[in-house]
C-alpha positions, -999 to 999 in steps of 0.1 A, spaced: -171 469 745 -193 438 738 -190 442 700 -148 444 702 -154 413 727 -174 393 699 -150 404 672 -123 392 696 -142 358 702 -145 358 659 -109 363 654 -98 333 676 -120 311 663 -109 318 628 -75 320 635 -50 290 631 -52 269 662 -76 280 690 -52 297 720 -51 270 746 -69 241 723 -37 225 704 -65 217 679 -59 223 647 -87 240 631 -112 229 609 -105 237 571 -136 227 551 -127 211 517 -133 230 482 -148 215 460 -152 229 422 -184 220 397 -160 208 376 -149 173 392 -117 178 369 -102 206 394 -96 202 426 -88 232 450 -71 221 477 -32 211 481 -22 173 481 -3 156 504 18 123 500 34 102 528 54 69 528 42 47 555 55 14 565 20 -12 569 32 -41 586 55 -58 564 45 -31 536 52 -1 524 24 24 511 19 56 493 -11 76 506 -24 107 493 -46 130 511 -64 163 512 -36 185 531 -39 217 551 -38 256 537 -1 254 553 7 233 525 -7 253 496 20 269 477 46 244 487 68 225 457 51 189 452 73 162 451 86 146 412 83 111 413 121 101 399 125 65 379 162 69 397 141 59 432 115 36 415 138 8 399 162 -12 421 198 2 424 215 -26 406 201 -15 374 211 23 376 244 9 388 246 -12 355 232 18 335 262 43 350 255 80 352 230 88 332 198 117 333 167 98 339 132 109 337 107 115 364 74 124 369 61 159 378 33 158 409 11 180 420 12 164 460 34 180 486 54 155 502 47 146 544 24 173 545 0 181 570 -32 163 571 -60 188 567 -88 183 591 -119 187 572 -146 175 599 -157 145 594 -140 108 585 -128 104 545 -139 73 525 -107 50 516 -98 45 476 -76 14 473 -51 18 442 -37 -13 425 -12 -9 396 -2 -29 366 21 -52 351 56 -34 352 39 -5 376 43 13 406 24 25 436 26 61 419 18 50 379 -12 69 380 -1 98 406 -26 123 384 -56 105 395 -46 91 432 -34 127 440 -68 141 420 -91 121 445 -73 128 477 -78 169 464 -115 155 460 -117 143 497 -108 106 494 -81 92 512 -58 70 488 -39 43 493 -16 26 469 13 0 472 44 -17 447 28 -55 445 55 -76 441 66 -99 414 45 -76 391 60 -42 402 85 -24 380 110 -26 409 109 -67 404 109 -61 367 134 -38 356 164 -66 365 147 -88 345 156 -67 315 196 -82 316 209 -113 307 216 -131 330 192 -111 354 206 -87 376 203 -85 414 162 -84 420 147 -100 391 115 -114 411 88 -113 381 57 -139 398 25 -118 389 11 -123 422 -26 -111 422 -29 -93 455 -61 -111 473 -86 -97 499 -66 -114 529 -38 -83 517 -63 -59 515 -78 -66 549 -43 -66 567 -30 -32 550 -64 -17 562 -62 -28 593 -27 -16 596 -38 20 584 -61 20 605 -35 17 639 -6 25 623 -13 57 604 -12 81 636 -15 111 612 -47 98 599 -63 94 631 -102 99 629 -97 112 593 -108 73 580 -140 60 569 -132 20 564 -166 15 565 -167 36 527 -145 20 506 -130 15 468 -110 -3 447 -94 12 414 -69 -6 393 -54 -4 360 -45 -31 334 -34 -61 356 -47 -42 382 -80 -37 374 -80 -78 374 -72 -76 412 -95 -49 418 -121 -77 404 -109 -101 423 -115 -76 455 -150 -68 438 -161 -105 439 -147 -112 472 -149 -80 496 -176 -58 505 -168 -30 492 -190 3 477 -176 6 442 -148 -8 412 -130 10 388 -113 -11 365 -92 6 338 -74 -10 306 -88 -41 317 -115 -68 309 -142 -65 344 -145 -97 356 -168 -91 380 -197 -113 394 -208 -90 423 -233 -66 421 -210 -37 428 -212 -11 407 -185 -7 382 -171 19 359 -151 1 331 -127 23 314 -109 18 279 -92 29 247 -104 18 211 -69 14 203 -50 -2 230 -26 -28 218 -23 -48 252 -63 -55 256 -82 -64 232 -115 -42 228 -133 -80 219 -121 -94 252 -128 -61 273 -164 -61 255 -175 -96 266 -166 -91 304 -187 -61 304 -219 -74 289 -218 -100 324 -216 -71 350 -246 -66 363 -242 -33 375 -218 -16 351 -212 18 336 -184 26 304 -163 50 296 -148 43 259 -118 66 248 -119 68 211 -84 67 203 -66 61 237 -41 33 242 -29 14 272 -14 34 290 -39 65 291 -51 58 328 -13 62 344 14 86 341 40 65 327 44 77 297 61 107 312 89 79 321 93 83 284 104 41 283 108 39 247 136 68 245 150 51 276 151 11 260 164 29 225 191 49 238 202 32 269 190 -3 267 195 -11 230 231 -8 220 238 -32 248 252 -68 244 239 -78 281 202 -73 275 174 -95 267 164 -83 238 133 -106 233 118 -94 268 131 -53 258 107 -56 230 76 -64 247 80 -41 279 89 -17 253 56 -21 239 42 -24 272 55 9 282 44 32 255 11 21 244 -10 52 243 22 77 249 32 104 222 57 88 196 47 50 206 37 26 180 -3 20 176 -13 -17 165 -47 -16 164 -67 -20 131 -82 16 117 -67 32 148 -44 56 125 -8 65 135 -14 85 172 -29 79 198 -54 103 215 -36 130 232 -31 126 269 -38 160 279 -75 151 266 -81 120 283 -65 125 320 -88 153 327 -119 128 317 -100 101 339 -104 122 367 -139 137 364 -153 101 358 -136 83 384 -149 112 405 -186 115 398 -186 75 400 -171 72 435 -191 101 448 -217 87 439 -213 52 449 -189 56 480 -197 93 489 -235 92 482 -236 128 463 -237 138 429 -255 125 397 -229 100 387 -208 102 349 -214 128 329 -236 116 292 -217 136 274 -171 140 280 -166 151 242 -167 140 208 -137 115 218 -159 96 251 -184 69 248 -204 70 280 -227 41 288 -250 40 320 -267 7 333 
């Protein structure tokens, strides 16, 4: 009788939610060797922060695993007035691997915070592969459209005279943003209620954004800096993990070189061969199809400003144009460098915001340049 009694008392604890608790239950996270993998499902919510709205991305519960993740659609990216000019046309989208308003899983303890800041002409879901990579790696991630850079402000721009929207500024958000959206996760987000660790906390940003994650370097204390596609102006003593292509056509390797060599605490990860836009998942938005096809033949566009985002959006993608010197004709495949994106943004921030691990791998592949302080 005491043995089926002790089974009994096994069962229940290991069981969903304890009989009388309403607690969920404790679902510890999984974490491969291989900081490339992760083993739990994502999940992705849109939350309203004060006056702003958010993507976050966190580690969800078992009761999500198997459920179909979310495409991110250019349809609900861009503002209406432009899909309106465009008529009714197939756009492209962006497969995810996050599950969308899932369940939070509860993992036991509080979750360090990543910050994600996008570039010129991005999103808050540019670089979905790594944001919803992290949160599967047991960071909560938080990522938000910065207007008058956005591609929401820019995509109006494209017409002439601009359409309804147009609202192109380049606004670098500044620590007094950072602090209020925080602040606002922190009472607002009733799902994420004792799952935050504020007191843990990174910034990652890519091309104009890795200039505000800089900016937030210098002036914030916070545990670590990843600045991708982007020269690393930073004057703290954070630790930073620069990463760049050889042949990316919107930053110069010269200019990216010479902000490095005045970090003081700075590790590199060069991508022999990669262009712009190897640290997001735009080029799935396939943007040069899209301006050839649907943008070109028409009389209403500014062709001048077509040409640049143009070259904007497909620097690094399959099919776009590479302008650097000795660089060849293609860029380095994506499918090689997201998977090194992810294991050394992971190993960086666990690290320097988690407090495990060895920190970036010497050796990614013949393609990788690794350099340690």
């Amino acid at each position: 009788m005491r043995r089926l009694i002790w089974l009994s008392s096994i069962l229940v604890a290991c069981s969903g939610k304890a009989a009388d608790s309403g607690v969920d239950p404790v679902e510890p996270l999984v974490l491969p060797d291989d900081p490339a993998v992760i083993d739990v499902p994502v999940g992705v919510r849109t939350l309203t922060l004060g006056s702003t709205t958010a993507e976050v991305w966190y580690p969800a519960a078992e009761s999500a695993r198997g459920q179909a993740p979310e495409r991110v659609e250019l349809a609900e990216i861009g503002p209406q007035a432009v899909f309106e000019a465009l008529g009714d046309v197939a756009l492209p989208g962006i497969d995810t691997r996050a599950v969308r308003d899932a369940p939070l899983r509860k993992v036991g303890e509080a979750l360090p915070v990543v910050l994600f800041s996008h570039g010129f002409g991005g999103f808050a879901a540019q670089s979905v592969d790594l944001t919803s990579h992290l949160a599967g790696r047991g960071y909560i991630v938080l990522s938000t459209d910065h207007t008058g850079r956005s591609l929401h402000d820019l995509l109006p721009c494209l017409f002439s005279p601009p359409l309804e929207g147009c609202a192109l500024s380049g606004d670098d958000p500044g620590p007094a943003d950072l602090n209020s959206l925080l602040t606002a996760l922190s009472d607002d987000a009733d799902f994420l209620e004792g799952a935050l660790d504020l007191d843990r906390l990174a910034v990652v940003g890519h091309s104009a954004g890795g200039g505000t994650t800089s900016t937030l370097a210098n002036e914030l204390d916070i545990d670590a800096a990843v600045v991708m596609a982007a020269p690393p102006a930073v004057s703290s003593t954070v630790p930073v993990l620069l990463l760049d292509g050889t042949c990316d056509g919107i930053v110069t390797e010269e200019g990216v070189v010479e902000a490095f060599s005045d970090v003081s605490n700075g590790s590199r990860v060069r991508m022999v061969g990669a262009g712009h836009l190897a640290f997001s998942d735009i080029c799935d938005l396939d943007f040069g199809t899209l301006a050839e096809d649907l943008l070109g033949p028409r009389d209403d566009v500014n062709a001048t400003l077509l040409e640049q985002l143009v070259a904007l959006g497909t620097d690094g993608c399959v099919g776009g144009t590479v302008t650097v010197p000795d660089c060849g004709t293609e860029f380095l495949p994506l499918e090689t460098s997201h998977p090194v994106v992810r294991a050394s943004v992971t190993q960086f921030l666990d690290q320097h915001v988690r407090g495990v691990g060895t920190g970036l791998s010497s050796d990614y592949g013949a393609a990788f340049e690794v350099t340690l302080p």
